[in-house]
N, C-alpha and C positions, 0 to 999 in steps of 0.2 A: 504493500500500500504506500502510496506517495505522500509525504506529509506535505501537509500545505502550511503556507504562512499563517501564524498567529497573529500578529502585532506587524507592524510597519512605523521605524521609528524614520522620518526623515534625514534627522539632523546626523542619524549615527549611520546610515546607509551613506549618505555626501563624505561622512568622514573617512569611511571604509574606503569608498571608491580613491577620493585622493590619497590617501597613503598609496594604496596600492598604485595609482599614476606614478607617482616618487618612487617606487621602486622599478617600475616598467621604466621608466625615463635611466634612471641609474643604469639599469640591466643593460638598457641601448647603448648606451657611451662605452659599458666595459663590450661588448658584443664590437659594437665599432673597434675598440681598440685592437681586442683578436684578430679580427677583419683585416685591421693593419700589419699586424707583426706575421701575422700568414702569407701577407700581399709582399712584406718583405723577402719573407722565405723562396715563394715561388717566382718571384722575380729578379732575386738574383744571381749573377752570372759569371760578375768579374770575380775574379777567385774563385770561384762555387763550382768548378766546371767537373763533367766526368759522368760517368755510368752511374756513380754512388749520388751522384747531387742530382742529375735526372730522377734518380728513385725515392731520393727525399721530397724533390719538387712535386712529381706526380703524388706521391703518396698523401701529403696536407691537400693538395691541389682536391682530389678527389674522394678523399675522405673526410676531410673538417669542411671543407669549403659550404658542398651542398646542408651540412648541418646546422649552419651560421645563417643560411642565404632562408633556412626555416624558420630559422629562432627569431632571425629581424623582422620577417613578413609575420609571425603567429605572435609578437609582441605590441607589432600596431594592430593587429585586427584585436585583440585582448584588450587592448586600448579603447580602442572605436567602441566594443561590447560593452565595457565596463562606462562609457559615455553616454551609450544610448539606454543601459540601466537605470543610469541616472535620472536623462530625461524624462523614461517614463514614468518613473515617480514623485517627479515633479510635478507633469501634465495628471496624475492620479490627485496627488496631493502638492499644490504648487507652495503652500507654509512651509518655508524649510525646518520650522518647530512642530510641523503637526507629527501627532500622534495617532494612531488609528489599534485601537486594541478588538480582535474579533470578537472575546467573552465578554467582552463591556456591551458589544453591539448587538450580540443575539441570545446575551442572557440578561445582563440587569437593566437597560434601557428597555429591551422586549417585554421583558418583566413589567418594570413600572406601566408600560404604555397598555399592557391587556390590565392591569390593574387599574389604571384610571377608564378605559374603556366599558368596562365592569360595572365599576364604581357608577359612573354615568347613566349607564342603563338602566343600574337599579334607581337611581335619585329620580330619572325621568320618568320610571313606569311609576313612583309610587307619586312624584306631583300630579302625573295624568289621574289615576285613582280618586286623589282628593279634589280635584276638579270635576270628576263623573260625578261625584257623591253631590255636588250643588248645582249643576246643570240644568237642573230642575225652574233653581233659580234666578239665574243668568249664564247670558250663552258665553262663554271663554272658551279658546281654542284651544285645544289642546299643545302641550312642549313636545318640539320636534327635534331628536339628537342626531339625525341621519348627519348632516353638515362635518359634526365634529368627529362621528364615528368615520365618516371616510377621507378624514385628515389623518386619522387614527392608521387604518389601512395604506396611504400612499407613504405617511412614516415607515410604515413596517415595510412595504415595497422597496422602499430608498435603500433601507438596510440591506434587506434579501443584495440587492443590486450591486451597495457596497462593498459587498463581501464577498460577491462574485466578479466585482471586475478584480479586486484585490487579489483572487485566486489568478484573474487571466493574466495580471500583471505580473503575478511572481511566475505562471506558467511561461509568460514570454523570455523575459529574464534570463530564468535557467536555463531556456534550451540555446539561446546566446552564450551564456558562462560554458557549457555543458561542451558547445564545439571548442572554446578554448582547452577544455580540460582533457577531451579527443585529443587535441595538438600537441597536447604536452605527453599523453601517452605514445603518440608517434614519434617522439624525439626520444623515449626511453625504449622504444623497441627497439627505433635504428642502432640506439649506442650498444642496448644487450644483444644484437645480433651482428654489426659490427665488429667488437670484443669476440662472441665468437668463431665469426672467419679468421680474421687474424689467429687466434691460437689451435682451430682446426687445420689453418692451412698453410700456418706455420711462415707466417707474413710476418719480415721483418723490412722497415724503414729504408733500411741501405740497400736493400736488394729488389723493392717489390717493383712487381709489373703488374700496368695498368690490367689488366684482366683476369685478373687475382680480384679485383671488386668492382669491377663496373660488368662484367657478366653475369654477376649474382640475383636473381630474381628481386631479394629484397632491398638489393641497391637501385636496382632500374625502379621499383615501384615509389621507395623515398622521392628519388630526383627529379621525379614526376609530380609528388603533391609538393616538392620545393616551386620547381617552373609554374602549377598553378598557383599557388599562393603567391607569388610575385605578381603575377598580372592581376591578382585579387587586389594586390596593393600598391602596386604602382600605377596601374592603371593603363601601363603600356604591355603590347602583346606579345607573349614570348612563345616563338617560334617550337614546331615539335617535329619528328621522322612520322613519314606515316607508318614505321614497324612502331614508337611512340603511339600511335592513333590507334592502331589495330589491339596494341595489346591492352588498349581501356576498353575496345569494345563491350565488356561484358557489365560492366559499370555506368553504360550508357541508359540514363532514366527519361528524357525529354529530349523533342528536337522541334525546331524552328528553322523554315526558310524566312531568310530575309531579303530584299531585293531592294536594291542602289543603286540610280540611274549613271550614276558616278564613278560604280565601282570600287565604292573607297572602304564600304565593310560589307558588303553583298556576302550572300555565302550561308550556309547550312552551320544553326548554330546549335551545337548539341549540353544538353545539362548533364553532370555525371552525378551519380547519388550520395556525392557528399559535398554538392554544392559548385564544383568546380565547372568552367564552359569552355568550350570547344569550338572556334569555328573552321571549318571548312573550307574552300573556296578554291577558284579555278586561279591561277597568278596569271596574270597579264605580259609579265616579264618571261618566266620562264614556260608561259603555254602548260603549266602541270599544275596538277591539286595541293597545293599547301593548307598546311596546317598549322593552329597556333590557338594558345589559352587566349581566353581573354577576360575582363574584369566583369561585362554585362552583358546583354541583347540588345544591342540597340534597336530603333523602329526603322518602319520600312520606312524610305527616302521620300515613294511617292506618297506617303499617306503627309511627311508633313507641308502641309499646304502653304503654310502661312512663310516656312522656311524657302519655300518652291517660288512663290509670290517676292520675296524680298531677294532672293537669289538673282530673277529675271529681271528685278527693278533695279539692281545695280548694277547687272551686266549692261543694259542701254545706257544707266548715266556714266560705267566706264567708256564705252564706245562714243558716247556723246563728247564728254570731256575731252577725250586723245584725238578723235576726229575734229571737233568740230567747234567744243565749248570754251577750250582755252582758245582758239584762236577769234571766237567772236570777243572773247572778254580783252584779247589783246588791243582790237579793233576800236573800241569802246573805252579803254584805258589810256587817259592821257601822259602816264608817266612811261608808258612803255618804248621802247628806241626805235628808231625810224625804221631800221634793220629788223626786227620783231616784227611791227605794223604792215611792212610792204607783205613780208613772210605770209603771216597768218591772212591777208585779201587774197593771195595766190592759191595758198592753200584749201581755203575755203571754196576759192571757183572749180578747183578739182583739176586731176590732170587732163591735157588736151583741152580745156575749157577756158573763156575769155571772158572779162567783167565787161558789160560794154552799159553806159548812160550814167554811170555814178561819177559824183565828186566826189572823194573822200576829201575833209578839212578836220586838219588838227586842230588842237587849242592850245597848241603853242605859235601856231600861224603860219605853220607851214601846209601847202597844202601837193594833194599830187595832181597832176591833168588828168583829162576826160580819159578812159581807159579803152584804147581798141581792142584789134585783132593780134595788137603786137605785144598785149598785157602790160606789165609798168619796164617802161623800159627805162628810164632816168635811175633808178634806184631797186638793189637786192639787196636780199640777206644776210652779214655776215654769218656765214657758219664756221664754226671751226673748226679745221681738218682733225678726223682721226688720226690717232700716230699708233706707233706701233705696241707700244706698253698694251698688251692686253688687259694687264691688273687693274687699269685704269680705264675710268670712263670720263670719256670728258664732258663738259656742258657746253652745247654747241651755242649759246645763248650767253657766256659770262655776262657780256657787259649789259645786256636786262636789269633793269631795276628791280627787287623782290618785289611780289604782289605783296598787296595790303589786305590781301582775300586767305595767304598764308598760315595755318598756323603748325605748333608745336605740340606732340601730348606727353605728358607726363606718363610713364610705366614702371613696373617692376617684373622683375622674369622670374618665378615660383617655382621649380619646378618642370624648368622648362615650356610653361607657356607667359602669355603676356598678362598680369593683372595690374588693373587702375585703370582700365580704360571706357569704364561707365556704362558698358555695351554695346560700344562703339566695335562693329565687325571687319568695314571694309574700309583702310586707309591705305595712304602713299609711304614710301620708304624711301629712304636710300642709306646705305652704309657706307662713313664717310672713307679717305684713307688710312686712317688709324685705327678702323673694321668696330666703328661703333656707329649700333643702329640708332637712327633717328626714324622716329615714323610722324603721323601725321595730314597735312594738307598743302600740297604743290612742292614737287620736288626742287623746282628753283630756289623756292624758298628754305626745303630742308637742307640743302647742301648748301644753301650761307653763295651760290653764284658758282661754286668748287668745283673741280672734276672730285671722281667719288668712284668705288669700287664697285656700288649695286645699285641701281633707280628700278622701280616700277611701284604694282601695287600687293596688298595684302589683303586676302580675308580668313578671319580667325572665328572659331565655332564660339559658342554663349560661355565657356571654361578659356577664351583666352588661347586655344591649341591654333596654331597653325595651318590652315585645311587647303590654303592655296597662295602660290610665288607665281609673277608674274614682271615682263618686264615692262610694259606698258608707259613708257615719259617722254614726251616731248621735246622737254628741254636736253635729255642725255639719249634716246634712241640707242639702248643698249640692243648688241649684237645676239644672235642668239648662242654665237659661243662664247662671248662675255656673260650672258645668262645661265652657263651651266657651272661659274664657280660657284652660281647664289648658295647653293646647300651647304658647302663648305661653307661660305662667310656668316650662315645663320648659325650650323653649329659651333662654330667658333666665337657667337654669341650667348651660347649654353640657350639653345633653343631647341624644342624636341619638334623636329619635321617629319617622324616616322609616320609613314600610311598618307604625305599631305601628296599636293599635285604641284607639279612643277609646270606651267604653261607658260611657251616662249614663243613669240612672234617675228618673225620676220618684215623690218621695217625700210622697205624700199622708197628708197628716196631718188629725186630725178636729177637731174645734169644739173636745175637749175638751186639742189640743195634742200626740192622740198616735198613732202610726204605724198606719195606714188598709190600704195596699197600698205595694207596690213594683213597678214595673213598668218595664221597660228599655225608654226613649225614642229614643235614641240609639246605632247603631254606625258606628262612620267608622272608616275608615283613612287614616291621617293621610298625609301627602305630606310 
């Protein structure tokens, strides 16, 4: 029989939980430290060389590593458990001093309240009584207790409820604590059965080979709940063999197709019976079925609408922008250089195409003549030439004024994605030459007039991740093999671009320096 909660003290369940964070937090830093002095081990070289230090190397490599890489992932999820413990007996009882005792509730309050229920009934039948007895006399209505009696009852209700959500609460609870304490009995299996290969098979440090424990049933099955629990908690997906895939088959509980117009998580996502997911999927790169944990299910692509709707709406205002809208705003802009001005009316009229009946007039007082068949012939663009530094991108525009339309956003990188940016999804980058990202609004204005290592744009998912690079700017018209160091110069920003899309355009420009077609050369997803 399962005993249930008695009593629910608030203040001493809050207390409980944070000790125990304090020592989950401690555990981590010595757990990191191990992490460290093992990473020593297995990484070095100079001096360490030889048949006997390969076997030292392999041997931590593959026997402490996978038990470390458990304890960190089964230490935050005990964490996260021990939090959401919390909360729900907050959201049960939000007083951090309440008290809830269940003998108080469904015995001595039960008690009083059928006692005064009681009590009542009898006081009201015998008022009625002594009112029948003179009725005779004058008419009085009789005392009606119905009101109070099923005050009486929705009290006792309350309690009955009380004390049932109280059960569902501590039933929640445990079966959260309950997988930690599973986790911790799978880190004392590994080590007693661990212990035993070594002394059965007579494994010693300086001599061993790797297949003295990575052929072992119960080593392949540990390094498999380690790779799930990683993507449990990191939230990034770690990759498995399909002989990996094949041999959880029989622990396969649920599956879900999911479909993604994008391709970016499509794929057959399976739940295994102790919580761990799987998805499936065809790889695009390699034309074959891969396989990888991952932390959830996400939804199907086309069901989100609203995501689908805002997606399309900024695709037009990108194509608007790099076609069409900076150059009207150039047009329009009295601070912009004559160079810019004549650019963006050329531009605009499109290639083979001729402005003919306009004046354009500045408002500094210059103005150009009526425009034929021969377009502006008095005045072009300066552009400025490509050189050969591929690392660099130059701004064919320096001496442009920065727009006043420009701005700046403030971020912080978590984890590898972008947070502070208020839900702002789709902005401009460029990374300058010292490979620090600025993002933002108008790359002219991000790069301060500078040549710069990376221009185009960004869109990042509602967590800040990275979901698409693009090289898309005007002012720098980055190449599309200047577009393929972007992944590098993002990771070199500690930025996680795994599963995003890399799209690179080919920007032809004509003799006379100015934008021909656009046409998208490039889409990869990045790995």
């Amino acid at each position: 029989m399962v005993n249930k909660i008695k009593n629910l003290d608030v203040q001493d369940i809050q207390q409980q939980v944070d000790s125990t964070k304090d020592f989950i937090s401690k555990t981590k830093e010595s757990v990191e430290q191990v992490k460290q002095a093992l990473n020593g081990i297995t990484t070095l070289h100079d001096g360490f060389s030889g048949n006997t230090a390969d076997s030292i190397r392999s041997f931590y490599e593959e026997a402490h590593k996978p038990f470390l890489e458990f304890m960190e992932s089964f230490l935050v999820q005990y964490e996260e458990a021990l939090s959401s413990v919390n909360d729900q007996v907050l959201s049960f009882e939000p007083n951090e001093s309440g008290f809830i005792r269940q003998e108080f509730l469904e015995g001595e309050l039960t008690s009083k309240m059928q006692k005064a229920q009681d009590s009542l009934s009898s006081t009201t039948d015998m008022i009625n009584q002594q009112l029948n007895s003179v009725s005779d006399l004058a008419s009085v209505s009789h005392v009606k207790d119905n009101v109070f009696l099923e005050s009486i009852a929705d009290a006792k209700k309350r309690i009955t409820k009380t004390v049932d959500n109280m059960y569902e609460m501590d039933s929640n609870a445990t079966s959260k604590l309950d997988k930690s304490e599973d986790d911790m009995q799978q880190m004392k299996t590994y080590m007693s059965k661990l212990r035993n290969a070594i002394d059965k098979n007579n494994i010693s440090v300086g001599s061993y080979s790797s297949d003295q424990l990575t052929k072992q049933g119960f080593y392949k099955n540990f390094l498999l709940l380690t790779k799930g629990k990683q993507a449990q908690t990191s939230n990034t997906p770690v990759p498995i063999t399909r002989d990996e895939f094949e041999a959880l088959r029989e622990h396969f509980k649920d599956s879900k197709n999911v479909e993604d117009d994008r391709f970016e998580w499509n794929g057959e996502y399976i739940t295994l019976d102790d919580g761990r997911i799987i998805r499936a999927y065809h790889d695009t790169t390699s034309l074959q079925m891969a396989f990888e944990f991952v932390s959830h299910i996400p939804e199907k692509r086309e069901d989100l609408k609203e995501y689908k709707q805002e997606e399309g709406k900024q695709m037009a205002v990108d194509a608007y922008n790099f076609l069409i809208g900076d150059d009207l705003r150039t047009l329009t802009d009295p601070n912009a250089s004559l160079g810019a001005f004549s650019m963006a009316a050329l531009s605009m009229a499109g290639p083979g195409k001729v402005i003919k009946g306009y004046k354009l007039v500045r408002t500094t007082g210059k103005s150009f003549k009526k425009l034929d068949d021969g377009g502006i012939p008095a005045t072009k663009a300066k552009v400025k030439k490509e050189t050969n530094q591929s690392s660099v991108i130059e701004n064919k525009f320096p001496d442009e004024g920065l727009p006043p339309n420009g701005k700046l956003v403030d971020y912080t990188i978590e984890n590898g994605a972008i947070k502070g940016l208020n839900g702002q999804r789709h902005l401009d980058f460029i990374i300058d030459v010292d490979n620090n990202l600025v993002i933002g609004k108008k790359h002219h204005f991000l790069g301060n007039a500078q040549d710069v290592k990376a221009a185009g744009q960004l869109k990042l998912n509602g967590q800040g991740k990275v979901r698409r690079i693009d090289n898309l700017s005007g002012h720098y018209r980055p190449t599309v093999n200047q577009g393929m160091n972007y992944p590098d110069l993002f990771k070199q920003n500690n930025l996680n671009i795994n599963n995003s899309w890399l799209e690179l355009y080919e920007i032809k420009i004509d003799e006379d320096g100015f934008v021909e077609s656009v046409d998208k050369s490039v889409s990869r997803k990045l790995k």
